[in-house]
N, C-alpha and C positions, 0 to 999 in steps of 0.2 A: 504494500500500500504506500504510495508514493503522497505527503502532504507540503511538499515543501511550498506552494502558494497560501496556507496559514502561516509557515514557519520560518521558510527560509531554509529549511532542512532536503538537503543534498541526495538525500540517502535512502532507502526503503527503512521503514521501524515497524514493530511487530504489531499486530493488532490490536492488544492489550497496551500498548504503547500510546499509541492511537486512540484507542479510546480515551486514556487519563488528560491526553491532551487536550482533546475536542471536550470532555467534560469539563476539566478548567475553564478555557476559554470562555464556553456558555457562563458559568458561572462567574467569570467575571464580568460579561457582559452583564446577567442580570442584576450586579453590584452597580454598576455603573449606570443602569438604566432610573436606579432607586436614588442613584447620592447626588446624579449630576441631571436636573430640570431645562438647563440651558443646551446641552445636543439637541442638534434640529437635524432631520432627515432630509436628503434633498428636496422631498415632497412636500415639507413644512416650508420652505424658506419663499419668504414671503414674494408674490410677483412683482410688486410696486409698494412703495410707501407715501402716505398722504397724511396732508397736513390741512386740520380743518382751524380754522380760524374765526371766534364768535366776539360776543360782548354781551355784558348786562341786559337786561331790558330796558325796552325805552318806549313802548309798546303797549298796547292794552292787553291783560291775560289772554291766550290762545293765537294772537298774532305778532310775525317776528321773535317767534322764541331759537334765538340763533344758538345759543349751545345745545339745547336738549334737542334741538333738530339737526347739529352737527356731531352729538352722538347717535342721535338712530341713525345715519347715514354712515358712521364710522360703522355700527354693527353692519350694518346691511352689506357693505363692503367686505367685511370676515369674513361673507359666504361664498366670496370670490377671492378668496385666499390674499387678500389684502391686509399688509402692516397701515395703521390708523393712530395719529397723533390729534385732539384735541386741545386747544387751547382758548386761553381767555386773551385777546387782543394778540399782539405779536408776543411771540416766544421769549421769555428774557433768557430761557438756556438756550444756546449757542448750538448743543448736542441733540436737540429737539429737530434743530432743523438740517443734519446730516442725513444725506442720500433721499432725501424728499423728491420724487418724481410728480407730486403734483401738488397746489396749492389750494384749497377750496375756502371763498370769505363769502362768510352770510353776517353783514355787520351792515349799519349806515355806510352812507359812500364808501365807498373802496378805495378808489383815486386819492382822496386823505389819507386814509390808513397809511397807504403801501407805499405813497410816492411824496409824502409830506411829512412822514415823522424821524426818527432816531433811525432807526432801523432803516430807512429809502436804499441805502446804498449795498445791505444785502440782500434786499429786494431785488434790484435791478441785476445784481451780480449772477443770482441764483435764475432772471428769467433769460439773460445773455448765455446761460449754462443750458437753457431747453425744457427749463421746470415747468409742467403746463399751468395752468392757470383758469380757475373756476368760480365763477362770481352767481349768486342766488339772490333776488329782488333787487331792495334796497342797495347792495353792496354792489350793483349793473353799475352806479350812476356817478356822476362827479358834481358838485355844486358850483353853480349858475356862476358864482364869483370868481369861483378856481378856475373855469373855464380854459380861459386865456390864457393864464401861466401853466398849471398843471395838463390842461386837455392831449396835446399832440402824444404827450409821452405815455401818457395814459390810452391812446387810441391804438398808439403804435401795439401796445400789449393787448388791449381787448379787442380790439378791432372794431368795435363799437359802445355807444355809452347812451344812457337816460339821464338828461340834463334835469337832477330836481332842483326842483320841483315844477316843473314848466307844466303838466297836467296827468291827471291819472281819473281813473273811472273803476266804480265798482260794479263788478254784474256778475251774469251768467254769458256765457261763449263756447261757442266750441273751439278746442284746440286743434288744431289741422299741424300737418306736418308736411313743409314744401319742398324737402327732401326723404321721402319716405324710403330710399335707399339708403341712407345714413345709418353707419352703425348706431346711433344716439338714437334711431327711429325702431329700431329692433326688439321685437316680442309686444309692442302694443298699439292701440291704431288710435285715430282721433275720437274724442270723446266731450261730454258736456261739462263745462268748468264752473266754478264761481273762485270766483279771485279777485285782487285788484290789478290792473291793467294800467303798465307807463304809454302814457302816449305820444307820439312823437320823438320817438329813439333816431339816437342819430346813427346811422350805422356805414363806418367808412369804410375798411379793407376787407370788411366780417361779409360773411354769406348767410343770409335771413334762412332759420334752419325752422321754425316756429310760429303758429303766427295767430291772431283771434280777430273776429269783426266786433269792432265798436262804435255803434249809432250807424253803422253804414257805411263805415270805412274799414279798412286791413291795417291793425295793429301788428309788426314785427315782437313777438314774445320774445327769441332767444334766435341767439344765432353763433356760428363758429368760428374759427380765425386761427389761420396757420400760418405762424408769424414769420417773417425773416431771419430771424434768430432760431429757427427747429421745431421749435416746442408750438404746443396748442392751446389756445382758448378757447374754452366755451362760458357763455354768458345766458341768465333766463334771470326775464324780470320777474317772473312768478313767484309765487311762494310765498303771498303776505298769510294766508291763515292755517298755522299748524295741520289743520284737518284734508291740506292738501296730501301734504308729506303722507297720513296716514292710506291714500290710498292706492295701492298698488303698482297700475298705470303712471302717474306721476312719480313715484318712488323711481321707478325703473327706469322713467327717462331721465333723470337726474345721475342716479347712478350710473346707467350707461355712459352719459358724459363726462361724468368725474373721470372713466376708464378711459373713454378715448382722450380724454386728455392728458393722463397719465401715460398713454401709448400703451395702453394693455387693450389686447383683444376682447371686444364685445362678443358675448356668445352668438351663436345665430337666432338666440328665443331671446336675448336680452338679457340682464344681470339677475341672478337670484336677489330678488329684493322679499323673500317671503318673511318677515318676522314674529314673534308673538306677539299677542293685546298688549300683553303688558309692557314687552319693549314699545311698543306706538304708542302707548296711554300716555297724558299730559302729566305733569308732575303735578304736585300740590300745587294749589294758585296760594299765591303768598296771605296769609292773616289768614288762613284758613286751618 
């Protein structure tokens, strides 16, 4: 019996030789599988890592709840074998934001956040590197004032933007999808909405991926942008009331885009967004 690809052993060894070895072995294996939690199997090791980005509320109970909605989408993303980072505004550890392939902000403007504070210049380093980049309602837009200083750089990266507060509408709409071959279009079809709706996006290098009629005109929802720099954005002004998130269809189009922006393959059914009540159920509403 010849074992030298466990051993290293040159030689034939007796059976009973053989055995004591290959029993060690296992048993040190099962030592190791008890003392050490940190081995990962190739099959564990994560496809992409994302980095969600929220803030306090600023909001009425049930709409804009930006972290508890950037943790069900961190779960949701688990099921596609995705590493998920959550945070409260930008990262102050430095190690939080190592090998991040994509960026997800659901906060007030984004354009502030990312290209106006402390932090700008790892920002920009990290989207020059091909980190993609995913903005959720409020966090689409830039403020009316910033326009003009902040806008171009900001466009350059999103590829388009919601100037707030220039007008929004609340209703019911259907969502339509003007590229229904888009991975981000994958496993669900248009359906009946209630949301609130930015109107009048301005959209410059991005490709209108989404879209809703409002009072009789076609509202651009979300759209995509494959930047000069490698990497991708995707943007969707949706998303003002929690009870979106909750359902399915929208879950999945959301996460499909997180992955294509990440550059991970959308499945051909779309992303397992399936979670339990309880991971979707609201938190306690505060004073309660």
């Amino acid at each position: 019996m010849w074992i030298h690809k466990l051993f290293g052993i040159q030689r034939p060894v007796t059976a009973a030789v053989a055995m004591v070895l290959i029993a060690g072995i296992v048993c040190g294996q099962e030592n190791t599988d008890r003392s050490s939690s940190a081995d990962v199997t190739p099959s564990a090791v994560p496809k992409a890592k994302v980095l969600f980005i929220g803030k306090q509320p600023d909001h009425p109970y049930g709409s804009h709840m930006y972290l508890h909605t950037g943790g069900v989408l961190a779960e949701a993303l688990k099921n596609e074998g995705l590493e998920t980072v959550v945070s409260d505004q930008w990262p102050e550890q430095a190690s939080l934001l190592e090998d991040v392939d994509a960026i997800v902000v659901y906060t007030s403007p984004a354009a502030e956040l990312l290209l106006d504070g402390p932090h700008r210049e790892a920002f920009d380093s990290m989207m020059q590197q091909g980190v993609g980049l995913v903005t959720l309602h409020w966090a689409s837009s830039i403020f009316q004032q910033d326009l003009d200083r902040l806008g171009p750089r900001w466009l350059n990266y999103l590829g388009g933007t919601w100037v707030s507060n220039v007008g929004l509408h609340t209703g019911d709409a259907e969502l339509r999808q003007l590229q229904q071959t888009h991975p981000i279009c994958r496993g669900w079809t248009s359906y009946e909405l209630h949301d609130e709706y930015y109107l009048n996006p301005t959209i410059d290098a991005a490709q209108p991926l989404l879209e809703v009629s409002v009072q009789g005109q076609p509202v651009t929802v979300a759209w995509t942008h494959q930047r000069a720099d490698g990497g991708r954005s995707f943007a969707t002004t949706l998303g003002h009331f929690y009870r979106n998130f909750q359902r399915e269809p929208f879950r999945k189009m959301v996460v499909n885009g997180i992955l294509w922006a990440a550059d991970v393959e959308v499945p051909a059914n779309g992303a397992d967004v399936r979670l339990s009540e309880t991971s979707l159920a609201l938190p306690p509403k505060p004073g309660d």
